[in-house]
Every structure is written in structure tokens, then in C-alpha cells.
C-alpha positions as CSV (number, residue, x, y, z in Angstrom):
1,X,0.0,0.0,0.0
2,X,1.0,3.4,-0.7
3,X,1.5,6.0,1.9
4,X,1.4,9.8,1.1
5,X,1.3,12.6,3.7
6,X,-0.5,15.7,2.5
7,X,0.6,18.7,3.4
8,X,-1.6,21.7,3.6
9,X,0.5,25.4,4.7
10,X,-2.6,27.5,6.6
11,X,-2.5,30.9,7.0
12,X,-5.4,32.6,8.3
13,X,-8.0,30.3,6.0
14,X,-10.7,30.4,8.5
15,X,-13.4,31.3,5.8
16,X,-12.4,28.0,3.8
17,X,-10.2,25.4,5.8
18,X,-13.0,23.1,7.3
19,X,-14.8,23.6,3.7
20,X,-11.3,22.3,1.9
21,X,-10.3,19.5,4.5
22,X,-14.4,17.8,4.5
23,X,-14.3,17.8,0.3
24,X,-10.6,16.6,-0.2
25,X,-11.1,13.8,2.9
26,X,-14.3,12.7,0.8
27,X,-11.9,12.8,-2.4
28,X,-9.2,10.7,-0.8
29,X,-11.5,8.2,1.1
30,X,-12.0,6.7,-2.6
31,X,-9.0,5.3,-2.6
32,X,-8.1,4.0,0.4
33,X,-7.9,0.2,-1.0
34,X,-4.4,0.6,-2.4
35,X,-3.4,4.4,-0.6
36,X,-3.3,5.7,2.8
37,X,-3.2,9.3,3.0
38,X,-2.1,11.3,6.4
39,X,-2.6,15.4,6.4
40,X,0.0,17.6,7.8
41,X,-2.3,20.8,8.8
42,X,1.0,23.3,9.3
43,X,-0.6,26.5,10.4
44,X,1.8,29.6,10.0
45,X,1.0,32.1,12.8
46,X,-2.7,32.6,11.7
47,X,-3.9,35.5,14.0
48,X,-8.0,34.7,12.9
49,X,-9.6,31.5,14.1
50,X,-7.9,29.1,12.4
51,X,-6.0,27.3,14.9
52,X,-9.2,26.5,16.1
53,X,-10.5,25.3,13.2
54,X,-7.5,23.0,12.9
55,X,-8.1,21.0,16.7
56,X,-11.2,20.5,15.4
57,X,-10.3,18.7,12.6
58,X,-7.7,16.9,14.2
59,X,-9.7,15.7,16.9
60,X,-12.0,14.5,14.2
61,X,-9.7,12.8,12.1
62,X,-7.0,10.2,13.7
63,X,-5.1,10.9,10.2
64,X,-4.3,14.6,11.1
65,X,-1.3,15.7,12.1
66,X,-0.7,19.4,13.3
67,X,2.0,21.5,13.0
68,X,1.8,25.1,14.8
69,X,4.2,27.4,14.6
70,X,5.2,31.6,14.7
71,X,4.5,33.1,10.9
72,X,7.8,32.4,9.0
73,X,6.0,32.7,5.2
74,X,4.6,29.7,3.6
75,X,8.3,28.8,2.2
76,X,9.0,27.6,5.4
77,X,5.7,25.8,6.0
78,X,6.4,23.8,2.9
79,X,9.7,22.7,3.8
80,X,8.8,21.7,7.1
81,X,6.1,19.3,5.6
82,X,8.8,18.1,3.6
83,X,11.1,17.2,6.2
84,X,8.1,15.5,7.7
85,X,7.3,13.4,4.9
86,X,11.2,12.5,4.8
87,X,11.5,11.6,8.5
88,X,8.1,9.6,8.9
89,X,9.0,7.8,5.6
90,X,6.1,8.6,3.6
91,X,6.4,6.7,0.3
92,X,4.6,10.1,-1.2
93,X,4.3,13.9,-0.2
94,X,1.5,15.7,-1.7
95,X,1.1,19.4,-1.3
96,X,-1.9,21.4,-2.1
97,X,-3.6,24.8,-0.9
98,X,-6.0,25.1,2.3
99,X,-8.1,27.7,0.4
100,X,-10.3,26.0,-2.0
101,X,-8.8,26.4,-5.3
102,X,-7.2,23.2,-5.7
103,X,-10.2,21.2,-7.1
104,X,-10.1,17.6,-6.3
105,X,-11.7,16.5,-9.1
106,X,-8.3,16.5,-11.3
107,X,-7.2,13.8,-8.2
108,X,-7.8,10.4,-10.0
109,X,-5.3,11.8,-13.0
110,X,-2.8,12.9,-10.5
111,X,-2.8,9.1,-9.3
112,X,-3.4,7.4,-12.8
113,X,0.3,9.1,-13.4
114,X,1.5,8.1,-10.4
115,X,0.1,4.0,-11.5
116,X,1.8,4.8,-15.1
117,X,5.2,4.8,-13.4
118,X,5.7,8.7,-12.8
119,X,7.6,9.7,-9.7
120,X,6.8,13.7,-9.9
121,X,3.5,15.3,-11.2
122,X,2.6,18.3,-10.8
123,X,-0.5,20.3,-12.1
124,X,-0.1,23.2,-15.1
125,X,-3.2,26.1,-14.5
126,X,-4.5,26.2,-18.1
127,X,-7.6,28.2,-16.7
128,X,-7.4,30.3,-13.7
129,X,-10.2,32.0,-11.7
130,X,-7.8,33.9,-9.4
131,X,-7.1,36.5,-11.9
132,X,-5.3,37.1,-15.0
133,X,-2.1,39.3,-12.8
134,X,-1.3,36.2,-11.1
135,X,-1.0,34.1,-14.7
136,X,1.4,36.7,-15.7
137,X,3.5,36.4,-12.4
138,X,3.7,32.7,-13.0
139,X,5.2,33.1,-16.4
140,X,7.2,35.5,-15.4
141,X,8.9,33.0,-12.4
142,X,9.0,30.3,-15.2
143,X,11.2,32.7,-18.1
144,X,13.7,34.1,-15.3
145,X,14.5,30.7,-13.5
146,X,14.7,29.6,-17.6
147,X,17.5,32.3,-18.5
148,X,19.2,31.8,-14.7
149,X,19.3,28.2,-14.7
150,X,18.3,27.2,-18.4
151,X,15.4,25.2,-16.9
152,X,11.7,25.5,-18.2
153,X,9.2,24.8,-15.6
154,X,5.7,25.1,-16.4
155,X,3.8,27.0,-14.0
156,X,6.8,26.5,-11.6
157,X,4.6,27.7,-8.5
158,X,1.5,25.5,-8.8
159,X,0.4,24.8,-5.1
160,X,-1.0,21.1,-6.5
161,X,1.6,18.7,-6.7
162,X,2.7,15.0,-5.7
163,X,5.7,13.0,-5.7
164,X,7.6,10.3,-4.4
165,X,9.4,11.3,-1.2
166,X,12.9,10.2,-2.2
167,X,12.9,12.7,-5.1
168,X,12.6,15.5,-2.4
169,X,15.9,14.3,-0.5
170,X,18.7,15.8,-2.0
171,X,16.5,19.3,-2.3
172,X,15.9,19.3,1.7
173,X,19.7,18.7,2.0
174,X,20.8,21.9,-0.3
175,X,18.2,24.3,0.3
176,X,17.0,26.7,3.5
177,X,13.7,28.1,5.2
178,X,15.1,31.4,4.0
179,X,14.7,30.9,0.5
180,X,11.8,32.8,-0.9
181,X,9.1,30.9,-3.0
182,X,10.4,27.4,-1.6
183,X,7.8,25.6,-4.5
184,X,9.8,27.4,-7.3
185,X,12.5,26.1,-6.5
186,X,11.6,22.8,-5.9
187,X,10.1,22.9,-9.2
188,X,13.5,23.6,-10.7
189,X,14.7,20.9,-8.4
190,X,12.4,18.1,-9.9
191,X,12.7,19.4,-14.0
192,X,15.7,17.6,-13.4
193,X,14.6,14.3,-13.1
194,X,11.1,14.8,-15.1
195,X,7.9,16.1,-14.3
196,X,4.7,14.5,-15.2
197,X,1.6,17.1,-15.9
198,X,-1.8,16.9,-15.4
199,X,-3.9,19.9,-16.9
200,X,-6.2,21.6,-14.0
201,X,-8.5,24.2,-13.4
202,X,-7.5,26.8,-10.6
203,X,-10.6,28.0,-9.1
204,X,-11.1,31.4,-6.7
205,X,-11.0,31.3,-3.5
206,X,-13.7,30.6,-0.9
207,X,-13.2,33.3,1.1
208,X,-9.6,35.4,2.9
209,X,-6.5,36.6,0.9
210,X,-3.5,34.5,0.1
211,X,-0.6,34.6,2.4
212,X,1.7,35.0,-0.7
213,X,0.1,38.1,-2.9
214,X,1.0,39.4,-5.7
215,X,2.6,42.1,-4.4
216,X,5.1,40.7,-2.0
217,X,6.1,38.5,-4.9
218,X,7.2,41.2,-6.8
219,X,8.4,43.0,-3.8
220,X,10.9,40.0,-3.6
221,X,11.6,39.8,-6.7
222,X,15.2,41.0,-6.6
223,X,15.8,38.1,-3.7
224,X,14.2,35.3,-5.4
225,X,17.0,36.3,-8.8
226,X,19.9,36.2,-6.0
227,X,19.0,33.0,-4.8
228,X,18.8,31.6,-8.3
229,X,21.9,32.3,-8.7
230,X,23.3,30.5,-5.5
231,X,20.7,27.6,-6.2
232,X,22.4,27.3,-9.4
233,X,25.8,26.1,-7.8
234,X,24.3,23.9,-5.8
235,X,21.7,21.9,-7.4
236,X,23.7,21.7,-10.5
């Protein structure tokens, strides 16, 4: 049987976390002959009711696991379910928003992949609801890490992702909490040994504002291309 920890980085999601957990749990559920999936709530210093929202769940559900911590940026949460997947020996890690806009009905291709052989699939937005800025931004993170690194990674910051856990190793072992856009670069990480796509629709939020905006991506823009560089001599 398959084991995959799911890992879910909150920041104040209180108008859609119970919403997202209830219809991905129903999602998962159907597959529980051949998989066993574990979530990894890893709340980032939400300062709404979301923490609450989260031992609620976990009391519910003997297959939560909880991570609270001070806000370090969703970077950081990432990489700390990572290292969790890694340590608890997870055969897969699976990461996906807490916000609604991963839809889980593009799940059964993310697995038919996985039975096909594929070890890292991620999903490419052809259609998103979120706004046609934050297309643009993507592109614009896939053409620089392209003419930094000479890797082309479609939609390089997709939040919907899974991938054998061993493929993640070596990326844990190079990179830091401090590096901005964590997903990019694991993206980068992973073109490297072939990624797998599954076309999805992104759709809008049900309720908040994401914890990465648009404008504090831009606002680090000049540290993401500085750590390009440095990720270039070490994930060479």
C-alpha cells in the first residue's frame, strides 16, 4: 500500500479550511484500498480563528497531524512538511492549498500518473479563476529561472503537486527556510529528473487573501533572482 502525507501550509484560512479538508477527505476516502493518506495541517501564525479550526479537525480525524508554529512565510511551512514526509518515511508527499482552489476533481489523473510509473507530477493552471495578474506572475517566475538556470518549468509555482518522497531528499539537503518561493525552486529541483503534468482548473477562493500576494512576490523579486543564482551552484 501506498502512503502519502498531504501537506496543507494554513494561514489565516478560516473562511475555507473546514470547507477544503471535508471535500478533499471525501476525495481521498476513494481510494483507500491501495493508498493511505495522512494530512499535515502546518498552520503559519494565523492570527483569525484558524487554529481552532485546525483542533477541530484533528480531533476528528486520527489521520491529522498538526503543525503550529510563529509566521515564518509559507516557504518555510512547505519545507517543514517536507522534512516531515522524509522523516516519517512517507512513500509520497502531496502538497496542495487550504483555500479551496485546488479542485479535487483532477485527483484520480494525479494518481493514474502516479500507477503509469511517474515519480513527480505536478498540475499546469490552463484556466485560472484567481485573476489574470497572477497568470502573468507565473510566467514570469517560469522565463527568469529559464534564463538563470536554463530550466523550463511550467507553472513553476503550482500549489497542486505529488511526488515520491525520495525525489525531495537531496532538495531538503541543499536548500533553506530562508529561500523565498520554496515551490519554485523545488520545481526547478524536480525538471531535473522529469515532471509529469496533469492539466487543471485553478478556481477562486472561498473566502480570505492569500498569504503569498502578488505584491510581495514582486516585492521580492530581486531576492528570489539572488537566490537563483546561489541555487544554481548547488543543485547543479
Amino acid at each position: 500500500m501506498n502512503t502519502c502525507i498531504i501537506i496543507m501550509p494554513i494561514y489565516n484560512e478560516e473562511e475555507s479550511l473546514d470547507k477544503t479538508f471535508s471535500e478533499w477527505k471525501n476525495e481521498t476516502n476513494k481510494y483507500q484500498t491501495d493508498w493511505k493518506f495522512d494530512y499535515l495541517l502546518v498552520n503559519d501564525g494565523s492570527t483569525d480563528n484558524t487554529i481552532n479550526i485546525i483542533k477541530k479537525i484533528e480531533q476528528r480525524n486520527p489521520n491529522v497531524k498538526v503543525i503550529d508554529k510563529i509566521n515564518s512565510g509559507h516557504g518555510a511551512s512547505c519545507l517543514l512538511g517536507y522534512n516531515y514526509g522524509l522523516e516519517n518515511k512517507y512513500n509520497y508527499i502531496m502538497q496542495l492549498d487550504s483555500d479551496g482552489q485546488c479542485d479535487p476533481v483532477f485527483f484520480e489523473k494525479f494518481l493514474n500518473k502516479i500507477s503509469q510509473g511517474k515519480d513527480i507530477v505536478y498540475g499546469i493552471r490552463y484556466y485560472r479563476k484567481d485573476g489574470i495578474l497572477r497568470f502573468f506572475i507565473s510566467r514570469i517566475l517560469s522565463i527568469i529561472a529559464f534564463l538563470k538556470l536554463g530550466r523550463w518549468v511550467w507553472d513553476p509555482n503550482v500549489p497542486y503537486r505529488i511526488f515520491k518522497t525520495k525525489t525531495v531528499e537531496s532538495f531538503i539537503s541543499k536548500i533553506s527556510k530562508d529561500y523565498f518561493l520554496i515551490n519554485v525552486f523545488l520545481a526547478l529541483h524536480h525538471k531535473k529528473s522529469g515532471i509529469a503534468y496533469v492539466p487543471i482548473v485553478f478556481r477562486d477562493r472561498w473566502g480570505g487573501s492569500p498569504s503569498l500576494n502578488t505584491f510581495k512576490i514582486i516585492q521580492h523579486g530581486k531576492t528570489f533572482i539572488k537566490q537563483l543564482r546561489i541555487f544554481k551552484t548547488i543543485d547543479l
